[in-house]
N, CA and C atoms of all chains as a GROMACS GRO file, in nm:
protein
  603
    1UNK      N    1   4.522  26.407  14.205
    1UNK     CA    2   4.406  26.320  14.187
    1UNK      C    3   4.428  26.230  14.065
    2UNK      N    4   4.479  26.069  14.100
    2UNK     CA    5   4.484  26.010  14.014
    2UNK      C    6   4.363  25.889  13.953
    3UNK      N    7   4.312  25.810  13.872
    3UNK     CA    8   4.240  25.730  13.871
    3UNK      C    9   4.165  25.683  13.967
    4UNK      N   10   4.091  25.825  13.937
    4UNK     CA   11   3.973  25.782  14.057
    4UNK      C   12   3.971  25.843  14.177
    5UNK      N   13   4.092  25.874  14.175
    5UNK     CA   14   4.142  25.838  14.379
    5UNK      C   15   4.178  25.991  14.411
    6UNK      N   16   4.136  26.000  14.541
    6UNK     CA   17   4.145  26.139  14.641
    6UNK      C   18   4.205  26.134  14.722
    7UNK      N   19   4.396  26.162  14.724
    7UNK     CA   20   4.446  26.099  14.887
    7UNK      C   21   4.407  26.273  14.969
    8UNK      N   22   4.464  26.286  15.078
    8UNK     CA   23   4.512  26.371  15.214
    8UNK      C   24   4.524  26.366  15.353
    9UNK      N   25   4.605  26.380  15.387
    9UNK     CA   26   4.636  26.379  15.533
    9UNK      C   27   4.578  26.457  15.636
   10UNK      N   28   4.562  26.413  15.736
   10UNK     CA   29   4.500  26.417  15.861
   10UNK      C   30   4.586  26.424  15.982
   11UNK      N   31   4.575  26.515  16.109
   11UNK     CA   32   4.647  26.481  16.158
   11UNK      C   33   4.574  26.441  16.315
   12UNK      N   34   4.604  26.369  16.389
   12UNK     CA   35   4.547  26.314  16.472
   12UNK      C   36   4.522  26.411  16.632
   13UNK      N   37   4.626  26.491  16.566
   13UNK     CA   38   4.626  26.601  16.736
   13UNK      C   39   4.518  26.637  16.650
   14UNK      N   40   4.458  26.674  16.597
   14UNK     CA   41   4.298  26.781  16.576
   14UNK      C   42   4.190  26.661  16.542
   15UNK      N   43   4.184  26.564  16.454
   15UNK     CA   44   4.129  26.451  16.499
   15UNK      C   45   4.093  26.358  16.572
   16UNK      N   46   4.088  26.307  16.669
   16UNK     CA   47   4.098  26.182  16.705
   16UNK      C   48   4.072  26.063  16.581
   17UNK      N   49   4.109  25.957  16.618
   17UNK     CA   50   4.127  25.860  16.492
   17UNK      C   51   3.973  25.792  16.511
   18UNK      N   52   3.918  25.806  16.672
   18UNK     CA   53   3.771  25.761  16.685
   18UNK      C   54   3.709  25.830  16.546
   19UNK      N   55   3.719  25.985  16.548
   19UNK     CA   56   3.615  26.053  16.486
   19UNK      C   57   3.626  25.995  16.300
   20UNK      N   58   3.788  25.988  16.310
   20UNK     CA   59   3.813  25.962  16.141
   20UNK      C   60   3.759  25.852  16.089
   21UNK      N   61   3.704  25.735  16.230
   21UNK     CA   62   3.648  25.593  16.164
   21UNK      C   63   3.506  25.634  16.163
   22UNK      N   64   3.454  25.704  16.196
   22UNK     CA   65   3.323  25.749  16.227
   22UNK      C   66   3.278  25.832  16.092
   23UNK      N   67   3.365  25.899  16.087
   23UNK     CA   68   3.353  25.989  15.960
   23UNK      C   69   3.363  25.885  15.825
   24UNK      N   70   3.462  25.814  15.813
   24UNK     CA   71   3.487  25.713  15.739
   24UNK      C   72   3.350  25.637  15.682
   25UNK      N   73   3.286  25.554  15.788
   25UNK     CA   74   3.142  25.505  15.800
   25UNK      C   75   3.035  25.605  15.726
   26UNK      N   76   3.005  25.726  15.765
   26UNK     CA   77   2.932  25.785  15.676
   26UNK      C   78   2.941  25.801  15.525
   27UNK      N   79   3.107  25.740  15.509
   27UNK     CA   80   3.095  25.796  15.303
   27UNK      C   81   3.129  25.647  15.295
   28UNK      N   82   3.089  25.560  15.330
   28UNK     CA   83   3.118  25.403  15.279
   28UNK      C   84   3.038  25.390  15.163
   29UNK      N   85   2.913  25.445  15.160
   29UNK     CA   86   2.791  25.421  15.083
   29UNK      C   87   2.829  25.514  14.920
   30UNK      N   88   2.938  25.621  14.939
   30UNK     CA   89   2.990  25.681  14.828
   30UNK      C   90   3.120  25.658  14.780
   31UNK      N   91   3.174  25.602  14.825
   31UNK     CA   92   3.322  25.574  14.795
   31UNK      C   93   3.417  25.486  14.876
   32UNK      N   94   3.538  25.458  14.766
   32UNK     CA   95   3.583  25.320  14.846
   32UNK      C   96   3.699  25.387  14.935
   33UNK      N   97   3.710  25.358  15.063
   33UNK     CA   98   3.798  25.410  15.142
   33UNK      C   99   3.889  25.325  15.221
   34UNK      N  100   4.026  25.387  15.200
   34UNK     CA  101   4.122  25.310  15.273
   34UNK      C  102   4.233  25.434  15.308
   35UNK      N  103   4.267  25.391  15.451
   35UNK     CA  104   4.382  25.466  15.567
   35UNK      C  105   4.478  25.353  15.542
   36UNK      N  106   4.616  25.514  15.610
   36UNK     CA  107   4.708  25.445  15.602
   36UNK      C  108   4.795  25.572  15.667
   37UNK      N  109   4.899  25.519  15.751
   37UNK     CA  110   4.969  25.599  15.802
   37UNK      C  111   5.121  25.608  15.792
   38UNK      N  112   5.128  25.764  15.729
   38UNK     CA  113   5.283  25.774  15.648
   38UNK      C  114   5.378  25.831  15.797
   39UNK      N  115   5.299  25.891  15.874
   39UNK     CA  116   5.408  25.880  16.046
   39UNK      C  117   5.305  25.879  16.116
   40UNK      N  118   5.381  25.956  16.282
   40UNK     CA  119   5.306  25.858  16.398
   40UNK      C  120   5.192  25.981  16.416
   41UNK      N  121   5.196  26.051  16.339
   41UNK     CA  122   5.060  26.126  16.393
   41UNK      C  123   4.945  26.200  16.282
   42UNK      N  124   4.996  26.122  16.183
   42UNK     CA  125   4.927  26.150  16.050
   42UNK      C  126   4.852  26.006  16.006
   43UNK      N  127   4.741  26.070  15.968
   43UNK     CA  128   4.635  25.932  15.915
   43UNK      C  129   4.640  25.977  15.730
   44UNK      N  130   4.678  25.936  15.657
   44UNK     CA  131   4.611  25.883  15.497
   44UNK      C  132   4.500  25.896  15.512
   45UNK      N  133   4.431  25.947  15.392
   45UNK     CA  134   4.296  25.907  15.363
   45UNK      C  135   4.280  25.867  15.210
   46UNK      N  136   4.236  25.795  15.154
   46UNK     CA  137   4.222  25.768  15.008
   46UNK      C  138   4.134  25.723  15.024
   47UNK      N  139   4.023  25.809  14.907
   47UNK     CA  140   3.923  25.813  14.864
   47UNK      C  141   3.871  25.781  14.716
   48UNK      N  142   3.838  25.668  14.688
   48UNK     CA  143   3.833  25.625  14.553
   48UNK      C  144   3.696  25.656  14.505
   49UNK      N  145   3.644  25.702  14.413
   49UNK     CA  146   3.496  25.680  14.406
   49UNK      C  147   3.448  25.574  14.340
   50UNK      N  148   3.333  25.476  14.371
   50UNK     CA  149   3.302  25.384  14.306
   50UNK      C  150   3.252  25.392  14.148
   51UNK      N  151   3.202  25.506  14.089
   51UNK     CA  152   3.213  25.521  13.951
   51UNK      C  153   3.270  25.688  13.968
   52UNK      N  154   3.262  25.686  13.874
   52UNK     CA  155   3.364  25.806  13.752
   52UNK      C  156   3.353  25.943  13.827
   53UNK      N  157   3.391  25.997  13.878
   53UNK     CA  158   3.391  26.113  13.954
   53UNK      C  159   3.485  26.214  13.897
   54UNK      N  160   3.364  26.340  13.853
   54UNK     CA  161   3.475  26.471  13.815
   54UNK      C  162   3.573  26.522  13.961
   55UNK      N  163   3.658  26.619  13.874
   55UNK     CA  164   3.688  26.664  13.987
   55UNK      C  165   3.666  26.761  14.065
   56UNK      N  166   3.603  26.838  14.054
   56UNK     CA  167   3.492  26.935  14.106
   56UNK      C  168   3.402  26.872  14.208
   57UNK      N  169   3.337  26.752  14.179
   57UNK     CA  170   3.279  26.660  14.269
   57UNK      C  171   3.362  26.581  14.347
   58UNK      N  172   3.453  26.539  14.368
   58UNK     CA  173   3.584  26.550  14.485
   58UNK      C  174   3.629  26.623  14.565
   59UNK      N  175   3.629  26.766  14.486
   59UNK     CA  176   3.645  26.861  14.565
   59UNK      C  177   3.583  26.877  14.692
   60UNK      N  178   3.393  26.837  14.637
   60UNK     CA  179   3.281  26.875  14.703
   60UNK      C  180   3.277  26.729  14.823
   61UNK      N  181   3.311  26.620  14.770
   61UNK     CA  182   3.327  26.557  14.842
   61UNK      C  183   3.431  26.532  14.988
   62UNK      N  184   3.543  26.622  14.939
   62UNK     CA  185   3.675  26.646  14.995
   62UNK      C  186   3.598  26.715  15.149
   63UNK      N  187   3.557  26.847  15.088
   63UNK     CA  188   3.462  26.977  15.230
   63UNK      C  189   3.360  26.873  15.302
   64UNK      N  190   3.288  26.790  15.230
   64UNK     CA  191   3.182  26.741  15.341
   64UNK      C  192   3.217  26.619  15.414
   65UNK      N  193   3.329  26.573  15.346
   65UNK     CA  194   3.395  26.475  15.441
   65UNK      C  195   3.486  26.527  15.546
   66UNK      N  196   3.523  26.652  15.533
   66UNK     CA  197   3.606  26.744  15.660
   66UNK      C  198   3.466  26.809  15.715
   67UNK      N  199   3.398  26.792  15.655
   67UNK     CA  200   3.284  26.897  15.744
   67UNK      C  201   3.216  26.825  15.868
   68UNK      N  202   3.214  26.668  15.812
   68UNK     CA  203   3.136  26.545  15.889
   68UNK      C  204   3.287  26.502  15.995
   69UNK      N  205   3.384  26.535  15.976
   69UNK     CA  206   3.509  26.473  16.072
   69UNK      C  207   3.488  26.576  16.153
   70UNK      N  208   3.479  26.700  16.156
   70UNK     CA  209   3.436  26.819  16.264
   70UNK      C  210   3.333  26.769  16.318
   71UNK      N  211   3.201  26.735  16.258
   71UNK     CA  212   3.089  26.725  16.335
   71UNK      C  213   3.116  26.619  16.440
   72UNK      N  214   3.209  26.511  16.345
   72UNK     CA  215   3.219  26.365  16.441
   72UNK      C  216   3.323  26.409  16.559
   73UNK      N  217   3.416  26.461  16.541
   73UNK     CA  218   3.526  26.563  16.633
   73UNK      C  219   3.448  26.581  16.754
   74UNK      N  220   3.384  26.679  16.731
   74UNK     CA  221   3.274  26.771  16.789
   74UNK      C  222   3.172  26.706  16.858
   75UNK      N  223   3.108  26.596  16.864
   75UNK     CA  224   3.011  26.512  16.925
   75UNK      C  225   3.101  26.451  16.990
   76UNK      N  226   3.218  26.350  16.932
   76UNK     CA  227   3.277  26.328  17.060
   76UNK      C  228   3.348  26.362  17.210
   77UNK      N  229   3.353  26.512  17.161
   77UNK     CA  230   3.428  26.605  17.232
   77UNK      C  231   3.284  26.606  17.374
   78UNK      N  232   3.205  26.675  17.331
   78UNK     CA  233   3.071  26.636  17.425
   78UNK      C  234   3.050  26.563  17.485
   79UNK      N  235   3.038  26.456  17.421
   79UNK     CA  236   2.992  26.299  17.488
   79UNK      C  237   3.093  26.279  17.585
   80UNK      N  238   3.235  26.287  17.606
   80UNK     CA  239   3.346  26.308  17.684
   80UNK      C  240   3.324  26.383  17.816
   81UNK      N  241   3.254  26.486  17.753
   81UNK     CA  242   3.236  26.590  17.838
   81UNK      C  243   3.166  26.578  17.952
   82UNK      N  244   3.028  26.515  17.863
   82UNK     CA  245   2.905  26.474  17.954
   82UNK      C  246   2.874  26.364  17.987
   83UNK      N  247   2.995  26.294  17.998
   83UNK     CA  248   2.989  26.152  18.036
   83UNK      C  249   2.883  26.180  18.200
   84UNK      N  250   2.964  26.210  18.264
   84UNK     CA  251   2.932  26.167  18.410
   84UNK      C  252   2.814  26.212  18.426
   85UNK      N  253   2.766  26.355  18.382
   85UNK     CA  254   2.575  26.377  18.389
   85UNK      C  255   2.476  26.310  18.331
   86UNK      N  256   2.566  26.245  18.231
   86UNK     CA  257   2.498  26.121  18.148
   86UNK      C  258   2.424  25.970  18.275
   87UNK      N  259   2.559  25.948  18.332
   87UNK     CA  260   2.512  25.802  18.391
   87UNK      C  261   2.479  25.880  18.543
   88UNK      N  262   2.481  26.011  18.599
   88UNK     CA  263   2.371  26.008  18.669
   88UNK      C  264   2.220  26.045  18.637
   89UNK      N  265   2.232  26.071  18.525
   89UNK     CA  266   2.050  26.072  18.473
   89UNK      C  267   2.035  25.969  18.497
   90UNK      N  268   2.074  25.897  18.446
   90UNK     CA  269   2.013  25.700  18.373
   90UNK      C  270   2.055  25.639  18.492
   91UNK      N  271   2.085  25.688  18.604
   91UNK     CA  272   2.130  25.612  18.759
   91UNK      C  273   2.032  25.626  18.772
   92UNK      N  274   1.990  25.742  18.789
   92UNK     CA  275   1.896  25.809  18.882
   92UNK      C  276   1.751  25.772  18.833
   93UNK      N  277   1.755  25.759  18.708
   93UNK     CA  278   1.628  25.700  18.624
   93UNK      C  279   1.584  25.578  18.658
   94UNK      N  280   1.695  25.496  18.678
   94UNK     CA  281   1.690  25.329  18.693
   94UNK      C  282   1.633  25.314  18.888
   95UNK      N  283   1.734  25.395  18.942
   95UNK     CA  284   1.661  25.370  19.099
   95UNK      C  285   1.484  25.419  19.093
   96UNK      N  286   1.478  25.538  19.024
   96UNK     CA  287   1.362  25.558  19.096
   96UNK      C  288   1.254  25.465  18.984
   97UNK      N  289   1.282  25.401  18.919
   97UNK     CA  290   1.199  25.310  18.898
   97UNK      C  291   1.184  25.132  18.961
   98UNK      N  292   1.281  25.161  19.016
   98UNK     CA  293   1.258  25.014  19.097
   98UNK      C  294   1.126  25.032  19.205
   99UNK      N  295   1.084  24.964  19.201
   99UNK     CA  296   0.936  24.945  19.298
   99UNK      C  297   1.003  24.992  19.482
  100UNK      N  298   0.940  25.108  19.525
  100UNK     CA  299   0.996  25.074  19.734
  100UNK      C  300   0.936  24.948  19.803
  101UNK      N  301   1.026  24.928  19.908
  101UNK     CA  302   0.994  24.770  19.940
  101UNK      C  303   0.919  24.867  20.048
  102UNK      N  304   0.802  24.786  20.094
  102UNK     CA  305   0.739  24.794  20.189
  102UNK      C  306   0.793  24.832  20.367
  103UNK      N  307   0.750  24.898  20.398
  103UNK     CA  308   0.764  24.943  20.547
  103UNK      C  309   0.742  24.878  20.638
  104UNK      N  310   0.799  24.778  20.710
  104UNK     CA  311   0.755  24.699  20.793
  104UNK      C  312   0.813  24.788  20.944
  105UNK      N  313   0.706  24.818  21.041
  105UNK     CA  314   0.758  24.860  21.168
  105UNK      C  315   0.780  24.744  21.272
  106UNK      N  316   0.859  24.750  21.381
  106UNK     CA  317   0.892  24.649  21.474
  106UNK      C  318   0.736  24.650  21.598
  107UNK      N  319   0.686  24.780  21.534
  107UNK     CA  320   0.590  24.786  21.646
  107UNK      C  321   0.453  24.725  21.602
  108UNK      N  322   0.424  24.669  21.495
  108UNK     CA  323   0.348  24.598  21.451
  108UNK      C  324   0.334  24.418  21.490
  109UNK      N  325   0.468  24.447  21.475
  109UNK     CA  326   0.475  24.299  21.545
  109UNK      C  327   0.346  24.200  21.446
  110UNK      N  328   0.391  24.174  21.332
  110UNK     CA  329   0.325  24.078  21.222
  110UNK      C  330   0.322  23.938  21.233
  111UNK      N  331   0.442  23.893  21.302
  111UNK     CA  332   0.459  23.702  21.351
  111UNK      C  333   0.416  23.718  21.476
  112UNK      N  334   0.402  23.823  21.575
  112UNK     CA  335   0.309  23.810  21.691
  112UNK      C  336   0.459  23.736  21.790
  113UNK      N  337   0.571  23.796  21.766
  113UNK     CA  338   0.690  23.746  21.815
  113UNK      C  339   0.675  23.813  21.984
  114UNK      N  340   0.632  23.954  21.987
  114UNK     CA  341   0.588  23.997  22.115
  114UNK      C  342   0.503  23.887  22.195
  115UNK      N  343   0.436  23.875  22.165
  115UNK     CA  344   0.294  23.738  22.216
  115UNK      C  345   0.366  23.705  22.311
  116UNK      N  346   0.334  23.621  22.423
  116UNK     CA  347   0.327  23.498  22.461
  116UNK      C  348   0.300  23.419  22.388
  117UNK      N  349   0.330  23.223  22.467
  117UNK     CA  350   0.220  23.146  22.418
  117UNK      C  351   0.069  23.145  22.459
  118UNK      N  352   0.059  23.182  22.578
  118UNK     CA  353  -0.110  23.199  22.638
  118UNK      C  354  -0.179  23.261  22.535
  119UNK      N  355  -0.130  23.397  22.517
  119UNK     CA  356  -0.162  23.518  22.403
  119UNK      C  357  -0.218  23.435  22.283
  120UNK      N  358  -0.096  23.316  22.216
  120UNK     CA  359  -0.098  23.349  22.107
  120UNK      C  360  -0.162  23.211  22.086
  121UNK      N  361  -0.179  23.148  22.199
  121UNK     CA  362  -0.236  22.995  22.160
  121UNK      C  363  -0.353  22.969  22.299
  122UNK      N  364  -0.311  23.004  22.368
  122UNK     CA  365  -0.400  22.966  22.499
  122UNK      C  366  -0.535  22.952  22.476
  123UNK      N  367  -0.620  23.042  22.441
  123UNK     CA  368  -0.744  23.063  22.455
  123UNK      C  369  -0.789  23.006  22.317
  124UNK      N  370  -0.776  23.036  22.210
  124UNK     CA  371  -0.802  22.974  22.142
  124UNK      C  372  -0.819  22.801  22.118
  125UNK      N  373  -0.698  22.742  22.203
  125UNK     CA  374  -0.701  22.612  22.240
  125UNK      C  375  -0.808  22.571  22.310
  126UNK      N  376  -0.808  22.645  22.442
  126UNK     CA  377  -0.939  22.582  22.508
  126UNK      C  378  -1.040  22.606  22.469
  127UNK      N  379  -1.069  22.697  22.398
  127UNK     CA  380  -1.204  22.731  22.316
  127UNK      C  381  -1.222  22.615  22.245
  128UNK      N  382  -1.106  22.575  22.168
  128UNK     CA  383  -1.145  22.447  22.058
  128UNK      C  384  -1.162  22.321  22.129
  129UNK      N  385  -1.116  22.328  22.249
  129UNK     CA  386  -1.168  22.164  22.332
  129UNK      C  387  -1.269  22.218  22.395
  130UNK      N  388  -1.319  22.308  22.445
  130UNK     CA  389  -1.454  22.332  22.513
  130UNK      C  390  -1.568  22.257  22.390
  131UNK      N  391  -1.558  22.367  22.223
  131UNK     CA  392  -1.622  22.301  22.121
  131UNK      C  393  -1.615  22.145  22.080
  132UNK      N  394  -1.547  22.080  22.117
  132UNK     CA  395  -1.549  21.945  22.091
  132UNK      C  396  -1.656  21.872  22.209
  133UNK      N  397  -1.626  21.913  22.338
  133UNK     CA  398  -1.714  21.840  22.385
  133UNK      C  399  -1.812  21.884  22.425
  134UNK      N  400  -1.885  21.998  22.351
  134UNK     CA  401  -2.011  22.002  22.344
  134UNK      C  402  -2.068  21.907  22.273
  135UNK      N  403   4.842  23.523  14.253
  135UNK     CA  404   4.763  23.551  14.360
  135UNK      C  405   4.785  23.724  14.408
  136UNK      N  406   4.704  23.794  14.494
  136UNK     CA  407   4.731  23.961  14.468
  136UNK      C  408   4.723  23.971  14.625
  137UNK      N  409   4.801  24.060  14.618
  137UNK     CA  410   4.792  24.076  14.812
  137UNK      C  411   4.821  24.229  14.810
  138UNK      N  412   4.727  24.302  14.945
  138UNK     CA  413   4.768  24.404  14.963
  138UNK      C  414   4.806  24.402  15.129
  139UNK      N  415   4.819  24.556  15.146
  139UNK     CA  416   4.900  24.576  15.330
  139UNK      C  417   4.745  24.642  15.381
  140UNK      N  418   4.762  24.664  15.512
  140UNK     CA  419   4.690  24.699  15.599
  140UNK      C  420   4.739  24.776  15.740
  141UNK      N  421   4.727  24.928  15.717
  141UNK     CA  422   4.845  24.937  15.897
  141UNK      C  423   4.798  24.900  16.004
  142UNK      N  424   4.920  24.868  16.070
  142UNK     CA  425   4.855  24.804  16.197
  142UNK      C  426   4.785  24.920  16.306
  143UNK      N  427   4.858  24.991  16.292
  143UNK     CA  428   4.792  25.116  16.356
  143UNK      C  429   4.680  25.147  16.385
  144UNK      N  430   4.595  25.114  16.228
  144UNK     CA  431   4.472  25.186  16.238
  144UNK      C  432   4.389  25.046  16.149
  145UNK      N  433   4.414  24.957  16.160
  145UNK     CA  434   4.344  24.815  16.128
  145UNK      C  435   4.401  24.717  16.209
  146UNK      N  436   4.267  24.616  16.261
  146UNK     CA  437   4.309  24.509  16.416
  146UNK      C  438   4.332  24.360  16.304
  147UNK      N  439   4.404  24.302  16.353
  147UNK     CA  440   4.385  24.177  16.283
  147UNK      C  441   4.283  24.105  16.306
  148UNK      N  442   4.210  24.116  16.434
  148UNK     CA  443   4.094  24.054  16.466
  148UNK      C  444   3.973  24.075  16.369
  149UNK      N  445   3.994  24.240  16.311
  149UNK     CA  446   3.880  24.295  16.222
  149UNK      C  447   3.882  24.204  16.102
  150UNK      N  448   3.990  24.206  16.071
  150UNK     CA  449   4.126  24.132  15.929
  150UNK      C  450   4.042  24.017  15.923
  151UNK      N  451   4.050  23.932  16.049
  151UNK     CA  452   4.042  23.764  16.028
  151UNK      C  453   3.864  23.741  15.996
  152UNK      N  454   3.775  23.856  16.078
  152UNK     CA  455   3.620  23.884  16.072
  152UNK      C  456   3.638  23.899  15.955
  153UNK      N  457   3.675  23.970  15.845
  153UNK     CA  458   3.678  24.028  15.707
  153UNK      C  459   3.656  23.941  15.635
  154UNK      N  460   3.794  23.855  15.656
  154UNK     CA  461   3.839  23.760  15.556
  154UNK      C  462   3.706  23.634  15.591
  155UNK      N  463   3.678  23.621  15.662
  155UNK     CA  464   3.557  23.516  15.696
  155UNK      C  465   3.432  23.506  15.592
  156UNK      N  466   3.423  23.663  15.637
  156UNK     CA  467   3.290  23.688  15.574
  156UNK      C  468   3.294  23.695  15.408
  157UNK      N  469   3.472  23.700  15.353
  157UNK     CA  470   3.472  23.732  15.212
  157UNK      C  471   3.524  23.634  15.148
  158UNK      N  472   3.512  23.492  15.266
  158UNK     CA  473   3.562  23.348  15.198
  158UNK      C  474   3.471  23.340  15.088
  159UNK      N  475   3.392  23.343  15.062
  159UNK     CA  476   3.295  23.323  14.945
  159UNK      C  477   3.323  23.349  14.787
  160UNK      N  478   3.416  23.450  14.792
  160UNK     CA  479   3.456  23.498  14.670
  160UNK      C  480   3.601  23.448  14.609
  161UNK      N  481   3.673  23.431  14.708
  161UNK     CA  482   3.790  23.382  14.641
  161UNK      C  483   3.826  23.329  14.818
  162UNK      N  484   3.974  23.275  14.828
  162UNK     CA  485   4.060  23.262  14.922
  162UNK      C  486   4.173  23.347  14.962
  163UNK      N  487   4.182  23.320  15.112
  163UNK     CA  488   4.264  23.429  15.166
  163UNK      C  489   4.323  23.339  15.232
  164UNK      N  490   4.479  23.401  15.282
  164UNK     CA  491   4.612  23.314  15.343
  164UNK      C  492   4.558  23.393  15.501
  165UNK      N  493   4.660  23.323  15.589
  165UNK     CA  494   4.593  23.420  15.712
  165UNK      C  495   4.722  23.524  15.726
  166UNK      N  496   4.649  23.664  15.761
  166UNK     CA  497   4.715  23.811  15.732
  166UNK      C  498   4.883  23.771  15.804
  167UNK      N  499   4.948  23.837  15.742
  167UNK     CA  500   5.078  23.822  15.780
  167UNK      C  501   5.088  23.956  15.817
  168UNK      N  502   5.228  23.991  15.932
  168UNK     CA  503   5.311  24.092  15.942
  168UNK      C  504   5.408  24.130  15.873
  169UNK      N  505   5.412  24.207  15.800
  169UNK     CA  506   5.479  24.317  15.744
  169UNK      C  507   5.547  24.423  15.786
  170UNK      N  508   5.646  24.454  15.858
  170UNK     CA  509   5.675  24.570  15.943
  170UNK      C  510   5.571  24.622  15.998
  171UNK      N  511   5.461  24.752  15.972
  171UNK     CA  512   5.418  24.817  15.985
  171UNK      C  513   5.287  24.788  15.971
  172UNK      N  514   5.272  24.667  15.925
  172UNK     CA  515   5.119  24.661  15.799
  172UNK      C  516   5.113  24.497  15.826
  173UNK      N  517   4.992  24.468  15.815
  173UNK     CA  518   4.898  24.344  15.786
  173UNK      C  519   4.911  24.307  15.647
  174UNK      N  520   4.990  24.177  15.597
  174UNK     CA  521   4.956  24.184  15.482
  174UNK      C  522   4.889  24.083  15.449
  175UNK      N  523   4.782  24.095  15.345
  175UNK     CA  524   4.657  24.024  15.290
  175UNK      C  525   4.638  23.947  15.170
  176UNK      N  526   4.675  23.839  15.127
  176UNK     CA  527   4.679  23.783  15.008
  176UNK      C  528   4.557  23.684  14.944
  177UNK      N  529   4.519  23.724  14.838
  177UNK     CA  530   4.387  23.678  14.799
  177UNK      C  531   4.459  23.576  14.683
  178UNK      N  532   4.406  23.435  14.693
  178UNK     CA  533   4.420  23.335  14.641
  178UNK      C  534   4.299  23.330  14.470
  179UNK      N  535   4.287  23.213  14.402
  179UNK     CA  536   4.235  23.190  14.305
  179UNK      C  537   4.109  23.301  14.300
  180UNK      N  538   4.180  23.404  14.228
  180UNK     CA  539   4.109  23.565  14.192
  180UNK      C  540   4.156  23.605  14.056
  181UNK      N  541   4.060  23.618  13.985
  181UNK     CA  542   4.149  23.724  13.854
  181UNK      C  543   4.169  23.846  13.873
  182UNK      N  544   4.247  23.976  13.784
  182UNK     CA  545   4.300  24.111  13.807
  182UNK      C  546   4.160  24.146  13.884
  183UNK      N  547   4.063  24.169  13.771
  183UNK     CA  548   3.972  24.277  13.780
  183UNK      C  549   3.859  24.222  13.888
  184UNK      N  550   3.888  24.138  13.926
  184UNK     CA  551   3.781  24.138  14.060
  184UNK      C  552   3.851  24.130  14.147
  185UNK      N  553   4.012  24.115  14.167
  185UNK     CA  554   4.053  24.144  14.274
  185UNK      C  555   4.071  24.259  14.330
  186UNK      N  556   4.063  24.366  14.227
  186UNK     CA  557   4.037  24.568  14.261
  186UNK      C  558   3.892  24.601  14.328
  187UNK      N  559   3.790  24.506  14.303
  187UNK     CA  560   3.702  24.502  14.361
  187UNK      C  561   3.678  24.455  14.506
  188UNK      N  562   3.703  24.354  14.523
  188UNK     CA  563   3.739  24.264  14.617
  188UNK      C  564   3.802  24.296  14.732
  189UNK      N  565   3.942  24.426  14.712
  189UNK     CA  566   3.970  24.481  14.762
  189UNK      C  567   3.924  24.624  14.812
  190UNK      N  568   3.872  24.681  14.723
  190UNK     CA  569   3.818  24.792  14.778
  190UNK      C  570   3.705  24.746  14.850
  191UNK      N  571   3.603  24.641  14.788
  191UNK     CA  572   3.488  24.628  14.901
  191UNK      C  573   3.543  24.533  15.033
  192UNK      N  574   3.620  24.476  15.056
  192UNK     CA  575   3.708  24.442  15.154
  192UNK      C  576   3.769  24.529  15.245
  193UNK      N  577   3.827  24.681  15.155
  193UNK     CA  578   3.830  24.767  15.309
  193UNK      C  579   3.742  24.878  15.351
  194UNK      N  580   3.657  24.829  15.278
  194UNK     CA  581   3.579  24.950  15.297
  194UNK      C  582   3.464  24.842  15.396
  195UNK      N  583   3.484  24.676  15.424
  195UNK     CA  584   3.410  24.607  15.521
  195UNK      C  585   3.505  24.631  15.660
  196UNK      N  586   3.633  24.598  15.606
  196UNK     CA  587   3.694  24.624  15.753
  196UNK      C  588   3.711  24.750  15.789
  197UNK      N  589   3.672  24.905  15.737
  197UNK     CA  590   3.681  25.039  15.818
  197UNK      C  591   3.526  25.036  15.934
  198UNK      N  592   3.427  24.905  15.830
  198UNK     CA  593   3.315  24.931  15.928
  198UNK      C  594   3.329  24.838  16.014
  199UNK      N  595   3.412  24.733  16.051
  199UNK     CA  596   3.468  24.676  16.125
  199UNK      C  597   3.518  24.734  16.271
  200UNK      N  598   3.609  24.845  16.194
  200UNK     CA  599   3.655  24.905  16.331
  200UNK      C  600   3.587  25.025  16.367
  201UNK      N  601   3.498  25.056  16.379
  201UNK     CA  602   3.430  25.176  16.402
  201UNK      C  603   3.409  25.147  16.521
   0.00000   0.00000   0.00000
């Protein structure tokens, strides 16, 4: 632990690098952080603190920043998991809120397409010229 | 002028070029070069001690960059 700074390595088979940016994001607000990778399956971590940090409080910082990369580990591991029961809830949520379209039967016959023209005009016609020349 | 690296690995240049946008305000930046392994970042008309700043709050914009 030199000026300031907290390095250690990570390794990505027990991490994912999702969880390490995730984890990362939560201590932005305490310290200045920068990765860096010394091979292909190890992540850097350096941890600077923005003022004066014992080292006892590094330490403490060291556990809850491995404690929050488990948690972040660990939620993603889930979310993976439960992808697919996920988007059939929210499928299944989204259909049954669409409005049902209406029931139209053929035996209703609504344009009166069964009709004739006599049916559907006849009488009514002569009714309306009978009324005229009254 | 002070320049640092960036791995490519685990920093996008796309994040890099968003970064540097948003941190034109404070000084100037060259656009990120390749470096073997690494992005490298050079900050123009900056003195020492705000460029330690500059830089740390610079990657600590681009880790929330790539999240």
């Amino acid at each position: 632990m030199k000026e300031n700074i907290l390095k250690f390595n990570l390794s990505t088979d027990l991490y994912p690098l999702e969880a390490i940016y995730q984890t990362c994001y939560t201590f932005l607000d305490r310290a200045y952080i920068y990765l860096d990778s010394p091979s292909a399956k190890k992540v850097l971590v350096s941890l600077r603190g923005k003022k004066k940090i014992s080292p006892e409080k590094f330490k403490a910082l060291r556990g809850e920043f491995m404690n929050e990369l488990l948690n972040s580990a660990l939620r993603l591991e889930v979310s993976k998991r439960n992808r697919r029961i996920r988007e059939l809830i929210v499928g299944r949520a989204l259909v049954s809120a669409v409005r049902p379209l209406k029931k139209i039967s053929f035996k209703e016959d609504s344009l009166g397409i069964g009709k004739t023209w006599e049916e559907k005009y006849g009488k009514k016609a002569k009714n309306k010229k009978r009324k005229k020349k009254k | 002028m002070f320049c640092f690296k960036f791995n490519k690995k685990l920093y996008k240049k796309k994040a890099i070029k968003v970064a540097e946008k948003a941190y034109r305000g404070f000084c100037d930046f060259d656009e990120p070069k390749e470096d073997k392994d690494y992005w490298r970042v050079c900050l123009k008309n900056i003195n020492q001690k705000t460029a330690n700043l500059i830089k740390d709050e610079f990657s600590n914009y681009l880790l929330y960059l790539m999240r």
